[in-house]
Every structure is written in structure tokens, then in C-alpha cells.
C-alpha positions in Angstrom: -13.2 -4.1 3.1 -15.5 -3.8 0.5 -14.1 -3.7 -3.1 -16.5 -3.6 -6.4 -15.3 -4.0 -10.3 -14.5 -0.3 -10.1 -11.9 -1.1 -7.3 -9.4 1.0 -5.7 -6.6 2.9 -6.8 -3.0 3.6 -4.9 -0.7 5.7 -6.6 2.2 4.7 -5.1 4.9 1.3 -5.3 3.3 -1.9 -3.5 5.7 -5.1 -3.0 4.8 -8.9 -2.4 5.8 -8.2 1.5 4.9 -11.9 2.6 3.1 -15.1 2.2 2.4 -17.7 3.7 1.2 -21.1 2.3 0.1 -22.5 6.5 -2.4 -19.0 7.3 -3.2 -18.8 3.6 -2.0 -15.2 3.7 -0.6 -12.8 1.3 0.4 -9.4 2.0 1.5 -6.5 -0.3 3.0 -3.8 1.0 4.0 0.0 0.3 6.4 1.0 2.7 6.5 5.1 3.7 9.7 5.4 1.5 9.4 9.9 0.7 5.4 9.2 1.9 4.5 10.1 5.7 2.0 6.6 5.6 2.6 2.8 4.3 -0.1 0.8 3.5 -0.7 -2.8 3.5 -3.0 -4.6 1.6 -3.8 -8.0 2.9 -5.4 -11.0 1.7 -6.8 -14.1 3.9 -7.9 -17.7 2.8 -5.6 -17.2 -0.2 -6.0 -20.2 -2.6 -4.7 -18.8 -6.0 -2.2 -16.5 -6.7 -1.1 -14.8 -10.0 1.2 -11.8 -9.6 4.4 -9.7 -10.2 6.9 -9.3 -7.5 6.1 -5.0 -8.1 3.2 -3.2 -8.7 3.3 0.3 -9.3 0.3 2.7 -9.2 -1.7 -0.3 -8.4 -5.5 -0.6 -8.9 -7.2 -3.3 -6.7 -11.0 -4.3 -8.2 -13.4 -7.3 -8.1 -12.0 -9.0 -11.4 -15.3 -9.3 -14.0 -17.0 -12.3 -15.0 -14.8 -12.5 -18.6 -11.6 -12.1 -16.5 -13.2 -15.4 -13.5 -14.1 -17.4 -16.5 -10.7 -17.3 -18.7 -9.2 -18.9 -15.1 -12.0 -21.6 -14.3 -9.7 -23.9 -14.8 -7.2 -22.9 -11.8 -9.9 -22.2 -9.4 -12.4 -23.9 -7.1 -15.5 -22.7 -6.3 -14.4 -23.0 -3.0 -11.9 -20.3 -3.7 -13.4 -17.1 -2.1 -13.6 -13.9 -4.6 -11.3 -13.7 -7.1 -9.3 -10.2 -7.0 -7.6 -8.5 -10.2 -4.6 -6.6 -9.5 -3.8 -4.2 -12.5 -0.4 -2.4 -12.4 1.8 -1.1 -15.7 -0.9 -2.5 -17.8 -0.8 -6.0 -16.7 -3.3 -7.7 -14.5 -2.3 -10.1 -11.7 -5.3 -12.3 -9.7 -5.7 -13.5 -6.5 -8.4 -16.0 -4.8 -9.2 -15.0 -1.3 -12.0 -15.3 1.1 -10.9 -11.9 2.9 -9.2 -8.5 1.8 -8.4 -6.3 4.3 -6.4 -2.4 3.8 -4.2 -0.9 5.9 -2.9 3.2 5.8 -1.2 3.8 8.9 2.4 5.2 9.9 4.5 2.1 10.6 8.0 1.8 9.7 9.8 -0.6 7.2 9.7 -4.1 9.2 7.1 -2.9 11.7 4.0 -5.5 12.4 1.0 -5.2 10.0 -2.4 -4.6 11.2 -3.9 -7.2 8.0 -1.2 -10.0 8.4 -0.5 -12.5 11.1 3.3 -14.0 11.0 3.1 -17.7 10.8 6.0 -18.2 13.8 8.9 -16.3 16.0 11.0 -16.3 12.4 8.5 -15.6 9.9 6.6 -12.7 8.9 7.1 -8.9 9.7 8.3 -9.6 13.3 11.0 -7.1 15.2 14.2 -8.4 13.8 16.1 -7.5 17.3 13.5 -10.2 18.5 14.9 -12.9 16.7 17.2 -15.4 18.9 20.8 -15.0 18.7 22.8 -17.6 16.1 23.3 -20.3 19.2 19.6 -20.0 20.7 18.2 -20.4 17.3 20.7 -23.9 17.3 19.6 -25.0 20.6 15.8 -24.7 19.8 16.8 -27.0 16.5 18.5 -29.3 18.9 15.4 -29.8 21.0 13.3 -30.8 18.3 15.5 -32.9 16.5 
């Protein structure tokens, strides 16, 4: 997905859903809630992250030159684009190499289309797929 300095708005509440430090992923998330759709917003090769836990009425943009150059101290140039998150007045930042949007009609905890899980217990995986209390012990006990 393409996103320039004007950016793109959502007017609706967006969580940090997920991240993980080993895929370098970061996902925020607007569940359906009173809305017939949630969207995810997801961010790959994530190398720098400055945000809020909430956003609401979030606008997503290219962050401007002024904005890149007040952080040149926390990024590489190896960093990928560097995103501004504005929400409530504030804007948050985050260094990716990839930004992908998803609208569709999954539920709560339902897989995302723009974020891999990093393992069987991580992510947005199918919590009845999760191992009962003892399996999850015996799978410790075999690699211990």
C-alpha cells in the first residue's frame, strides 16, 4: 500500500494488536466493535517504534522531512520509510520497510490478512487451538 504525506484517514478506534521483535512486525488493529468491518493496519521490517497504546480517529501519512530529521538520531538509514501516526493531536512514528491495510469482516481474535504470528502461542491464533495446561508442560519438558 501506497501512502503519501497526505496519508489516510480512519475514523474509528485502532489498538497496538501485536508485535513482534523476531518478524519485525507491528500490527494495529480496529476490531468490528458497532462497525460491520475491522481493519488492520500492518507494518513489516519494523525497526523503530514511537506510539500510544490507542489511537482514535487515526490518520496514517508519510511523516515530512522536518518530522524524519527531528528523529535522525533514533534511526538508520537502513530503517525503511518512516510513518507518522497522528491521533488526538499527537503524532506517533514508526520505521518500516512495508505497510500493508486490511478492511475485511473478521471477528475479534480472528487471523489477520497483514500479520504473521511468530509461533503456536503468539499472535492472533484461534485460542481453542492452543494446547491444553499439561500439553503446553510436556512440550516445555521436551526442550528443557
Amino acid at each position: 500500500m501506497t501512502v503519501d504525506t497526505e496519508g489516510r484517514f480512519f475514523d474509528r478506534e485502532f489498538k497496538v494488536w501485536a508485535h513482534t521483535v523476531s518478524r519485525s512486525q507491528l500490527l494495529l488493529r480496529s476490531p468490528k466493535g458497532a462497525l460491520p468491518t475491522r481493519v488492520d493496519i500492518g507494518f513489516s521490517g519494523v525497526s523503530f517504534v514511537m506510539l500510544r497504546s490507542q489511537h482514535s480517529q487515526l490518520r496514517l501519512r508519510r511523516a515530512s522531512a522536518g518530522e524524519a530529521e527531528r528523529l535522525a538520531d533514533w534511526l538508520l538509514p537502513t530503517d525503511g520509510d518512516l510513518y507518522a501516526v497522528e491521533s488526538d493531536g499527537r503524532v506517533g512514528f514508526v520505521a518500516a520497510t512495508s505497510l500493508a491495510v486490511s478492511e475485511d469482516e473478521g471477528e475479534f481474535a480472528d487471523v489477520s490478512e497483514v500479520f504473521t504470528p511468530a509461533g503456536p502461542y503468539a499472535g492472533l491464533i484461534d485460542p481453542s487451538a492452543w494446547p491444553s495446561p499439561a500439553e503446553a508442560r510436556e512440550s516445555q519438558h521436551r526442550w528443557s
